[in-house]
C-alpha beads as a LAMMPS data file, in Angstrom:
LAMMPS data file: protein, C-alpha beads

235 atoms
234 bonds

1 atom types
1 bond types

-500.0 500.0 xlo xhi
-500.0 500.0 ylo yhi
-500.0 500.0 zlo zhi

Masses

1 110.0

Atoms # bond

1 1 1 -143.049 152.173 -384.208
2 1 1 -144.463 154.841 -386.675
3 1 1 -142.743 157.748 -388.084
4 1 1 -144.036 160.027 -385.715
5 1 1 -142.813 157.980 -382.746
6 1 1 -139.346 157.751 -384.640
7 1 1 -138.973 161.457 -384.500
8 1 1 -140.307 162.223 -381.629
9 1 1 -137.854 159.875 -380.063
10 1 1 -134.672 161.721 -382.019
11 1 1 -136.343 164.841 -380.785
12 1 1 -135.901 163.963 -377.023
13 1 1 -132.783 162.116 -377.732
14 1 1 -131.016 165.169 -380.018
15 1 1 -132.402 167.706 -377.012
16 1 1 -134.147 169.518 -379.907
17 1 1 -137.008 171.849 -380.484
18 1 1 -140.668 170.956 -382.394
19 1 1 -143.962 171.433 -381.784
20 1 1 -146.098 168.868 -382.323
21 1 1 -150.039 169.882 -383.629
22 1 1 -152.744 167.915 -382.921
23 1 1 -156.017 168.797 -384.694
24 1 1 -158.866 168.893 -382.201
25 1 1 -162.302 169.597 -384.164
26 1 1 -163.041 170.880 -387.580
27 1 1 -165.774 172.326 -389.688
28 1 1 -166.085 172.356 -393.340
29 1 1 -165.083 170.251 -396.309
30 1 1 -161.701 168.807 -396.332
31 1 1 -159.553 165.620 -395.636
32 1 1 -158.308 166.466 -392.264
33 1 1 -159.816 164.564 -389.799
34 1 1 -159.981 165.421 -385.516
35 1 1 -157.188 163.547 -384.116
36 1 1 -154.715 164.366 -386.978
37 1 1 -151.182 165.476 -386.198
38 1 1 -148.211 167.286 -387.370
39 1 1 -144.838 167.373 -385.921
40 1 1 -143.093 170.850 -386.543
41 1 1 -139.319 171.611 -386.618
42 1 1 -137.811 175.107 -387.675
43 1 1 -140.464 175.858 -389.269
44 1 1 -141.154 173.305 -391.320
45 1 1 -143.809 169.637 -390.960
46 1 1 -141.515 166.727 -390.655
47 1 1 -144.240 164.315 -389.973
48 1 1 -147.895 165.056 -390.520
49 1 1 -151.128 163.026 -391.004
50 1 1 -153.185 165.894 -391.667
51 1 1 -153.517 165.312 -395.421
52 1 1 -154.509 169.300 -396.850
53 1 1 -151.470 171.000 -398.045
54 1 1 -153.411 174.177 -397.263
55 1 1 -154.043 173.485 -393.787
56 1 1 -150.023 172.186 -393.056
57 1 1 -148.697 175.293 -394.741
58 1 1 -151.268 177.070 -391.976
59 1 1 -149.935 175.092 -389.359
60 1 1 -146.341 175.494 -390.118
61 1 1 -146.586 179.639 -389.879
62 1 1 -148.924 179.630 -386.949
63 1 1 -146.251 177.230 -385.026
64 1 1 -143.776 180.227 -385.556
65 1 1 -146.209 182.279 -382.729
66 1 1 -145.888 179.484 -380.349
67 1 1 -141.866 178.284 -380.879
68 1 1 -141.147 182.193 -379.878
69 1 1 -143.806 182.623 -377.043
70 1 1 -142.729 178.764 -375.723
71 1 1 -146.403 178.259 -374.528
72 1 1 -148.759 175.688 -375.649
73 1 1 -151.912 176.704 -376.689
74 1 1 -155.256 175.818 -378.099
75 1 1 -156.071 177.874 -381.527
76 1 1 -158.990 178.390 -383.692
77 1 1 -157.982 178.851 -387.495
78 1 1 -159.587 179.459 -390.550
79 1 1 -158.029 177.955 -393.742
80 1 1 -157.721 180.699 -396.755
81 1 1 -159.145 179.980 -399.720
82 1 1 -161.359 177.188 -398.404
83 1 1 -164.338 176.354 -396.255
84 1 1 -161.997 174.789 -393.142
85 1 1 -162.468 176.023 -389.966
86 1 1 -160.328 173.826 -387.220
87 1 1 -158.975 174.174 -383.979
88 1 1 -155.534 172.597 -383.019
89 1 1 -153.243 172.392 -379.583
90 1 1 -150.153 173.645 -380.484
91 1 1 -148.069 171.425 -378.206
92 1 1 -144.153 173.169 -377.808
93 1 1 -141.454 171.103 -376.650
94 1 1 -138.454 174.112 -376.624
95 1 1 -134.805 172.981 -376.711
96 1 1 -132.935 172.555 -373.031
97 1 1 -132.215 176.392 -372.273
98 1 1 -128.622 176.854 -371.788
99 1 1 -126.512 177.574 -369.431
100 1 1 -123.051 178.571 -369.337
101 1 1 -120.349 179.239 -366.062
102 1 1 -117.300 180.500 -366.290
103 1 1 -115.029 179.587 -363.466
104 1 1 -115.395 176.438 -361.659
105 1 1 -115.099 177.473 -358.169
106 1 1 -117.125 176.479 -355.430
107 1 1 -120.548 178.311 -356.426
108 1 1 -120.367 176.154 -359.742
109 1 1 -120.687 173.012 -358.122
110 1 1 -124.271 173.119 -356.271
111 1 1 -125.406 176.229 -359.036
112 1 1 -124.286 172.806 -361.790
113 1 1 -126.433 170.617 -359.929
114 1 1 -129.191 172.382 -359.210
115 1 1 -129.127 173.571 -362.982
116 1 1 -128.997 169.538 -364.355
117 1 1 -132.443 169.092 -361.943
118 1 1 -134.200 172.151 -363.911
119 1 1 -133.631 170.490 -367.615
120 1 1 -130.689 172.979 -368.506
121 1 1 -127.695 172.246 -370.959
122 1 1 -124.385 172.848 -368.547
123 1 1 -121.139 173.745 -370.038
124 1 1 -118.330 174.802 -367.296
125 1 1 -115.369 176.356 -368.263
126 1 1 -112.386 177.174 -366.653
127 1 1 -108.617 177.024 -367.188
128 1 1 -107.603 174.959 -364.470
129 1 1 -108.344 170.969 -364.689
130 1 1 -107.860 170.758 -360.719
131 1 1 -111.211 172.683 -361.034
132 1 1 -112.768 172.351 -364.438
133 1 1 -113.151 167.966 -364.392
134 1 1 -115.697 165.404 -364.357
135 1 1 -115.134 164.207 -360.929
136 1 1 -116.421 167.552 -359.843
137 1 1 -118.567 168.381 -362.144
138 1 1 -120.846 164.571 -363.038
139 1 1 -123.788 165.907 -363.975
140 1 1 -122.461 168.807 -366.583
141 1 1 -123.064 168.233 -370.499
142 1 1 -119.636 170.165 -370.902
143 1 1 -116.624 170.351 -368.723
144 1 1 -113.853 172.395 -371.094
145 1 1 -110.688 173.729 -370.289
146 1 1 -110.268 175.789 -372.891
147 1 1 -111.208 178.726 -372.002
148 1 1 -109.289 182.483 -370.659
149 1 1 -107.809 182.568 -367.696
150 1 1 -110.096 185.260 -366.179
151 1 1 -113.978 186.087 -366.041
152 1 1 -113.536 189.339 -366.796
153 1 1 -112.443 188.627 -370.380
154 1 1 -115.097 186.573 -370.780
155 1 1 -117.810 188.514 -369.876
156 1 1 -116.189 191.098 -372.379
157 1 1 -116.354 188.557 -374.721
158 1 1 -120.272 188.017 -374.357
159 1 1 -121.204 191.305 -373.566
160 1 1 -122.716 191.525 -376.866
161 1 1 -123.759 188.488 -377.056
162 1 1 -127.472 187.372 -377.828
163 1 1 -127.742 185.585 -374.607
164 1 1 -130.894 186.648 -372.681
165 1 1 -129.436 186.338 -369.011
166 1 1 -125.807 187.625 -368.080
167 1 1 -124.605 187.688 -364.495
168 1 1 -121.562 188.376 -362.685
169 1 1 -120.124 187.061 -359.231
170 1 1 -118.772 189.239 -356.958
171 1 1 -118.216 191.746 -354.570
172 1 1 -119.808 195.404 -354.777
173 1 1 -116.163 197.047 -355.116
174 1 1 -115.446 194.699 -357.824
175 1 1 -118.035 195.288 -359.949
176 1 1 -117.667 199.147 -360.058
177 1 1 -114.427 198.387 -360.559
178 1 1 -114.709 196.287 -363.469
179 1 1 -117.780 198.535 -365.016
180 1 1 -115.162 201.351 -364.805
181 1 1 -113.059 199.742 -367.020
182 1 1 -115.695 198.680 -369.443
183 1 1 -117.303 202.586 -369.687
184 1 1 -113.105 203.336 -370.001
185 1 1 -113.284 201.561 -373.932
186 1 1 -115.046 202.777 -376.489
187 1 1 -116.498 199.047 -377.640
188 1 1 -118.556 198.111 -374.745
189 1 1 -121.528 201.012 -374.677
190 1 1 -123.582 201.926 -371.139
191 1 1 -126.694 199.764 -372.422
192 1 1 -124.699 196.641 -372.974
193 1 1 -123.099 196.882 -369.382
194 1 1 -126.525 197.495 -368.052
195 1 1 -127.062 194.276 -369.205
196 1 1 -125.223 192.436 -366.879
197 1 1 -126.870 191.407 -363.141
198 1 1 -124.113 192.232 -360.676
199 1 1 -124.603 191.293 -358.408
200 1 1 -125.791 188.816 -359.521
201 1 1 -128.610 186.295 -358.320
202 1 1 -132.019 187.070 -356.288
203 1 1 -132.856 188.738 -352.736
204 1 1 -132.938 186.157 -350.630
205 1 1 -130.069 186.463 -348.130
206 1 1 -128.270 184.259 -349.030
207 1 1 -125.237 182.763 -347.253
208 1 1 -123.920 179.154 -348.138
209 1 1 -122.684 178.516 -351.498
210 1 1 -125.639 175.886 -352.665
211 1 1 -128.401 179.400 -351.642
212 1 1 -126.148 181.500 -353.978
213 1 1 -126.646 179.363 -356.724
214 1 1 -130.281 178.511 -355.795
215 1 1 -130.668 182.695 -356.047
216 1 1 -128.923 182.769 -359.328
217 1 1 -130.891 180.386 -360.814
218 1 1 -133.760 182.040 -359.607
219 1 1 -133.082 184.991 -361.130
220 1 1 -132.050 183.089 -364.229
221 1 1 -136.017 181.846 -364.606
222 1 1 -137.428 185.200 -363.386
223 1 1 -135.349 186.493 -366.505
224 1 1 -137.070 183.543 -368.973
225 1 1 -140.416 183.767 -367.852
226 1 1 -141.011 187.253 -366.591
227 1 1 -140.820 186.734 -363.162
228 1 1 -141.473 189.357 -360.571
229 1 1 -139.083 188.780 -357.846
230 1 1 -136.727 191.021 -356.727
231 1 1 -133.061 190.891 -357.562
232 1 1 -129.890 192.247 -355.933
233 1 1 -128.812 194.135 -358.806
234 1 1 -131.958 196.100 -358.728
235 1 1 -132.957 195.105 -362.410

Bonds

1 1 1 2
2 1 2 3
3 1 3 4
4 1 4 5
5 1 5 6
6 1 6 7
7 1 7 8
8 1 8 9
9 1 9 10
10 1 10 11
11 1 11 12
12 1 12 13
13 1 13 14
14 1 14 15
15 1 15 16
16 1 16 17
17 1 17 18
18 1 18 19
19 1 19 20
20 1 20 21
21 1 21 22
22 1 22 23
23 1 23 24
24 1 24 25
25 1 25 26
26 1 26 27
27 1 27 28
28 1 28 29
29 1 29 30
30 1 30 31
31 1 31 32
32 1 32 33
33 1 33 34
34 1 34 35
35 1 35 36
36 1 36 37
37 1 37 38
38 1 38 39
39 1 39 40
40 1 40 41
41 1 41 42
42 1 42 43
43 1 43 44
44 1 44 45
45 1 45 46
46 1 46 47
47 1 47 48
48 1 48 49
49 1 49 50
50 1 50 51
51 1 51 52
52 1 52 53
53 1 53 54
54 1 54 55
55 1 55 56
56 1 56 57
57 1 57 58
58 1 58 59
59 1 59 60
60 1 60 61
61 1 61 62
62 1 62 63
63 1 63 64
64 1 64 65
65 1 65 66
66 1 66 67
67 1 67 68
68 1 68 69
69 1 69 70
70 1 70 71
71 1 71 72
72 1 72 73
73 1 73 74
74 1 74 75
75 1 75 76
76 1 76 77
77 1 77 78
78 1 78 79
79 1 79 80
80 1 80 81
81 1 81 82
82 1 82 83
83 1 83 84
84 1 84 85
85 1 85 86
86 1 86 87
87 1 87 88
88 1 88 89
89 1 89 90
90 1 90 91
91 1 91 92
92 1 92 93
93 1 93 94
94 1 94 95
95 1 95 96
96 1 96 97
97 1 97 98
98 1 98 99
99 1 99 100
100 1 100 101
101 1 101 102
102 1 102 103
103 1 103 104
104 1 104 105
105 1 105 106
106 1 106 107
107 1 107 108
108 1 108 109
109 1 109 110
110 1 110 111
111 1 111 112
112 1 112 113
113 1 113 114
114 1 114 115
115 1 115 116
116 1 116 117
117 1 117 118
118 1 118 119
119 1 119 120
120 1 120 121
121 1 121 122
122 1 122 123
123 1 123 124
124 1 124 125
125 1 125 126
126 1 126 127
127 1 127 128
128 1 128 129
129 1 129 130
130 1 130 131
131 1 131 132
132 1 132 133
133 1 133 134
134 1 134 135
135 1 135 136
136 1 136 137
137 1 137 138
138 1 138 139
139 1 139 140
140 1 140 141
141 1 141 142
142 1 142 143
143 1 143 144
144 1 144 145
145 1 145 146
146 1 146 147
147 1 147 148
148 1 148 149
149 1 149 150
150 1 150 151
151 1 151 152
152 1 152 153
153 1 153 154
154 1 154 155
155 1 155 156
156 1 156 157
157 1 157 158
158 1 158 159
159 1 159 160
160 1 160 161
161 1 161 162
162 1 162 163
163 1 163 164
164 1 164 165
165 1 165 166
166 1 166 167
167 1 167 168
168 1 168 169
169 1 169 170
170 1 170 171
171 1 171 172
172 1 172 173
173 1 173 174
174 1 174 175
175 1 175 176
176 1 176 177
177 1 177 178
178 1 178 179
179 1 179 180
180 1 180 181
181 1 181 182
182 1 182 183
183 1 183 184
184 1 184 185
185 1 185 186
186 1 186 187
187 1 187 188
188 1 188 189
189 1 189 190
190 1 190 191
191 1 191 192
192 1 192 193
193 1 193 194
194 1 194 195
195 1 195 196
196 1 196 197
197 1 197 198
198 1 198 199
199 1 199 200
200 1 200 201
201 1 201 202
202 1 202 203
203 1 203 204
204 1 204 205
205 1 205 206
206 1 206 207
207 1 207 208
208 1 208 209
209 1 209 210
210 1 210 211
211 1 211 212
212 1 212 213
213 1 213 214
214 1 214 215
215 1 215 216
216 1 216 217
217 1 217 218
218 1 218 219
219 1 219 220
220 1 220 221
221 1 221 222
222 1 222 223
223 1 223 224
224 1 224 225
225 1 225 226
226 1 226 227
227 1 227 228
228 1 228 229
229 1 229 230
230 1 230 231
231 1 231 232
232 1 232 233
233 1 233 234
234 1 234 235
């Protein structure tokens, strides 16, 4: 197995990010040949056959682009300093998004599942083992118990958090009722509780607990990849 093959393996095993470059034509004198690679990782070539300093040192700050964007894409690039003129497929393998629930109730379990079948990381938390165990929750990465005894602290807690998608279950009257208290204390400001879809998940009428978590998960990839769809918080 070559090196490339090595890492790539660790890659999928670890559950990490790269991009992996494969050069597709290029123009000009230099080593680099069509058919060369380079396997990318924060920023930096782990593996490469591409032989030209220059042209991995091009690579490794175009990948940037792509690792934020999380698109693959085909780009033509001209190598400063030289004659090199290549194009490459920027190939991005992004890291399992990830996916945390608070309370282990009876949402969790299909919103878990369904979660597991889309390629997220699961951690469930809650305070109570009846709830918060393996034999209810198989398919989760992380089952901890260790966590407060309420999901109102919590969502305090990650408020201002750098997560891209925060939602809260629950009825209309608890919501307010909880916003309230947030606008009542001067730490949490109006745009970080505007953050927060409550309530939370898609339009889609749902009823039965597995269509609540299908919505929020919806409404969890309309958030990543600039969906459209229409949600029940009206964000």
């Amino acid at each position: 197995m070559s090196s490339l093959s090595e890492e790539l393996v660790k890659i999928a095993e670890q559950g990490e990010a790269a991009i992996l470059v494969t050069v597709v034509e290029v123009q000009g004198d230099g080593r680099t040949q069509p058919g060369a690679k380079c396997l990318i990782r924060n920023g930096r070539a782990q593996v490469e056959t591409i032989g030209d300093a220059k042209v991995v040192a091009v690579l490794e700050r175009e990948s940037e682009i792509h690792a934020r964007a999380e698109k693959s894409q085909l780009v033509s690039l001209a190598i400063p300093d030289s004659t090199i003129k290549l194009e490459a497929f920027f190939e991005v393998m992004p890291s399992p998004p990830k996916l945390i629930v608070v309370g282990a109730g009876h949402i969790a379990v299909p919103l878990v599942k369904i979660a597991k079948v889309l390629d997220f990381h699961v951690t469930v938390i809650d305070d109570r083992l009846l709830f918060a165990n393996r034999e209810r929750f198989p398919d989760a990465d992380e089952v901890l118990t260790r966590g407060h005894a309420y999901d109102e602290p919590c969502l305090r807690n990650i408020i201002h958090s750098k997560a891209k998608y925060i939602g809260m279950i629950g009825s209309r009257r608890r919501i307010k009722a909880c916003f309230q208290r947030f606008r009542d204390e001067e730490k949490i400001t109006e745009e970080a509780i505007q953050r927060i879809y409550a309530p939370i998940g898609l339009d889609i009428a749902t009823e039965t607990p597995a269509e609540i978590a299908l919505s929020i998960l919806g409404e969890v990839i309309k958030i990543r990849r600039g969906g459209k769809a229409a949600s029940l918080s009206g964000h």
